[in-house]
VOGU-3710 file (C-alpha; in Angstrom, 3 decimals, decimal comma):
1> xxxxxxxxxx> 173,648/11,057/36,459  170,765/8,733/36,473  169,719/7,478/33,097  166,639/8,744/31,277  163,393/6,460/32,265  161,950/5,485/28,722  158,586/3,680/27,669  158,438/2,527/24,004  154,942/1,986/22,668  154,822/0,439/19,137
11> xxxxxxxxxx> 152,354/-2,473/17,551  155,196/-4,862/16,116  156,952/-6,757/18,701  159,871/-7,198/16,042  160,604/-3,312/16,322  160,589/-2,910/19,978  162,542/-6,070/20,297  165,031/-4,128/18,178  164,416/-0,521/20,196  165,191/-2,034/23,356
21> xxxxxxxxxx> 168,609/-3,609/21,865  169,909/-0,202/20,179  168,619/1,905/23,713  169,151/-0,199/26,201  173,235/1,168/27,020  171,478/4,863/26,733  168,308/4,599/28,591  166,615/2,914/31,234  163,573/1,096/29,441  160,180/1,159/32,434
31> xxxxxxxxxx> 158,215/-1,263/29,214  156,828/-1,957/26,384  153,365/-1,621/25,324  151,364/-2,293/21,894  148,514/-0,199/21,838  147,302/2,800/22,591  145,096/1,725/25,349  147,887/-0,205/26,859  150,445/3,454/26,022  147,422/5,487/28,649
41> xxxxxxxxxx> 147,849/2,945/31,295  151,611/2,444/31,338  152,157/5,996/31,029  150,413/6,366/33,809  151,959/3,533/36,489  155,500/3,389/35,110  155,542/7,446/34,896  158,292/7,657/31,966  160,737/10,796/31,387  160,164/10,104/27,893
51> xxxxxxxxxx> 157,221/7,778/25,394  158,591/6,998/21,841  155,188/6,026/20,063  154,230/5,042/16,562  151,300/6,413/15,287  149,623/3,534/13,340  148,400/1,295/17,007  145,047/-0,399/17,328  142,656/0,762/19,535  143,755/4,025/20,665
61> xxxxxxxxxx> 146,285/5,666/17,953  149,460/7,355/18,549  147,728/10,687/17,393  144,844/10,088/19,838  146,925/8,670/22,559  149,961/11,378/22,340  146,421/13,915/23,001  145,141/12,720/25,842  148,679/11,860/27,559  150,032/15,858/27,286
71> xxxxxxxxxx> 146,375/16,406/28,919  147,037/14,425/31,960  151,286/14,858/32,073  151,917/17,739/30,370  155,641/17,681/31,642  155,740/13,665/29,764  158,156/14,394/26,414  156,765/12,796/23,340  158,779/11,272/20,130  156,542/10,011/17,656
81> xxxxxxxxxx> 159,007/7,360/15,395  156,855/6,465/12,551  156,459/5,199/9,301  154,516/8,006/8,859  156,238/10,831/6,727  153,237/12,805/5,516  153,799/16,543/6,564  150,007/16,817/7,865  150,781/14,057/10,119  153,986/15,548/11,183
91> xxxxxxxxxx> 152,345/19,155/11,770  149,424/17,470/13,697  151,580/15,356/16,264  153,513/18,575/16,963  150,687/21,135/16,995  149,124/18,609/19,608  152,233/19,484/21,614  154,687/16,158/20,494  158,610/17,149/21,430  159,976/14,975/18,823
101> xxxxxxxxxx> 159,670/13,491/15,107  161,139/10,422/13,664  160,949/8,608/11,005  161,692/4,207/11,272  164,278/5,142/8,393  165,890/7,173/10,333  169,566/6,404/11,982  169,617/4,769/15,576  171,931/8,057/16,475  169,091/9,923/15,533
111> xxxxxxxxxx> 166,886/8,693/18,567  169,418/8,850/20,508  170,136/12,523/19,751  166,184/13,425/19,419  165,928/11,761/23,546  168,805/14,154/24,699  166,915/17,224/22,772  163,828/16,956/24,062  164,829/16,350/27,400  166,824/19,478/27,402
121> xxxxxxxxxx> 163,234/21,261/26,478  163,884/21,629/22,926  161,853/19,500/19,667  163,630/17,362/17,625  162,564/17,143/14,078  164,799/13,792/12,398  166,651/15,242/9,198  164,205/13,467/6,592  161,897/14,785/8,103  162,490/18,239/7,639
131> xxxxxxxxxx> 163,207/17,253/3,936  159,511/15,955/3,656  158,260/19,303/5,222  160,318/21,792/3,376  160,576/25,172/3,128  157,399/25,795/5,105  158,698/23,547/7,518  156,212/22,221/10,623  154,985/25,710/11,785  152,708/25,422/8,337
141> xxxxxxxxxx> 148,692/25,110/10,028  147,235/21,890/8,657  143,471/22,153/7,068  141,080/22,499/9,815  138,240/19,993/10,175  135,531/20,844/7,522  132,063/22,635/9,359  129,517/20,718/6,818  129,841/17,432/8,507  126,735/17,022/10,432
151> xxxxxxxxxx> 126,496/15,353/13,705  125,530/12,134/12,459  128,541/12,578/9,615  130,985/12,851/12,393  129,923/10,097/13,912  130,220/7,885/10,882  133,114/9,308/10,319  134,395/8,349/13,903  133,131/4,809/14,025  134,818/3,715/10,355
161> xxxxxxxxxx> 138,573/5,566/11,802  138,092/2,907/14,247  137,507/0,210/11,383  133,828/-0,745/11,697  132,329/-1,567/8,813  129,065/-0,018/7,137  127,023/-2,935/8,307  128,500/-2,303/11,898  128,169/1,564/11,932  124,283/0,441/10,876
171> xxxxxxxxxx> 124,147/-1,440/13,887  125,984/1,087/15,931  123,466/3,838/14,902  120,185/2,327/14,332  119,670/2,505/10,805  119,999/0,388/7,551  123,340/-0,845/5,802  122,227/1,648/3,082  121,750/4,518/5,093  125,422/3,934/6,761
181> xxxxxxxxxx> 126,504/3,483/2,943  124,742/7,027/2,117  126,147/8,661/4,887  129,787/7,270/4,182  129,664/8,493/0,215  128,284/12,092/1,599  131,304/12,694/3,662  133,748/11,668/0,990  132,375/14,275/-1,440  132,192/16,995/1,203
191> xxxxxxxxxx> 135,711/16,404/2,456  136,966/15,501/-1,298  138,253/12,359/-0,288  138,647/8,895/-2,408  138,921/5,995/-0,082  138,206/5,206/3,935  142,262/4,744/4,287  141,778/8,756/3,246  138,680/9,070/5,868  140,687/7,556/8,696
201> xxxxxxxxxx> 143,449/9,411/7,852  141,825/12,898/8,262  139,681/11,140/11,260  142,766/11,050/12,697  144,818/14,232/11,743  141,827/15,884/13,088  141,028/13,943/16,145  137,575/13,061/15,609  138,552/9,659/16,332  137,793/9,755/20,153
211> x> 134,212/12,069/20,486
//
């Protein structure tokens, strides 16, 4: 039986060096890619049984990217393997449609198992992972995106999830430094958030990274 055809997308070359060691005597490796943009194109020419992605990839993130592949190849399997543990992150990437979820902690036998599962059409959901979501496991609906962002709010909100600054997203936009300023603070007390890690975060939960 012909060995699964596997494309590994992930932004340190240390950890696919090491993927392609621990799965190259279980699957046949098409590439290796290091950002989303390159995941969309690869996915594409090398047409893979299976993608294991990270989520955290410049340009195009895992979240992002995982969306707009199960658009175009809806038969592709996803496994996100991630540093990534949060359970809104977890319940997003398999709401979106992901087959599998992974954590970098997790056992090599683990991703080895998780490839087998969701190539016999089930999801695989990595032990500590299950641990992290608990007892209201990944069926549990994550907060939908709030309705009092305006127009222009989503757009700031898009442009600093990609990591522009405010003197960028001024640029961007037309307006003053301050205004971008104003329009960042507005957002984080209408979506009770703290910091633009937390802004990117829910930017990209929510997929408002890509409008």
């Amino acid at each position: 039986m012909s060995r699964p055809r596997v494309l590994l997308a992930d932004d340190h070359t240390m950890v696919l060096q090491g993927l392609k060691a621990v799965l190259a005597p279980h699957v046949e490796l098409v590439g290796t890619v290091e950002n989303g943009l390159g995941l969309l194109d690869a996915a594409v020419r090398l047409q893979p049984d299976v993608v294991i992605l990270d989520i955290s990839m410049p340009g195009v993130n895992g979240i992002e990217a995982a969306r707009q592949l199960l658009k175009t190849q809806p038969r592709l399997k996803l496994i996100f393997l991630t540093m990534h543990g949060e359970p809104s992150y977890v319940r997003e990437a398999l709401r979106l449609g992901a087959h599998g979820y992974l954590l970098k902690s997790s056992a090599v036998s683990e991703l080895v198992e998780g490839i087998q599962t969701v190539l016999r059409g089930e999801r695989y959901i990595a032990a500590q992972v299950r641990e992290i979501l608990g007892p209201d496991g990944p069926e549990a609906k994550a907060p939908a995106p709030s309705e009092e962002l305006t127009p222009r709010q989503r757009e700031v909100l898009r442009l600093l999830a990609r990591g522009a600054s405010a003197k960028e997203i001024a640029a961007e936009l037309g307006v003053s430094t301050k205004t971008a300023e104003f329009h960042k603070d507005a957002i984080k007390r209408k979506l009770r958030l703290r910091t633009t890690a937390d802004l990117t975060r829910y930017a990209m939960i929510h997929g408002l990274t890509g409008e």
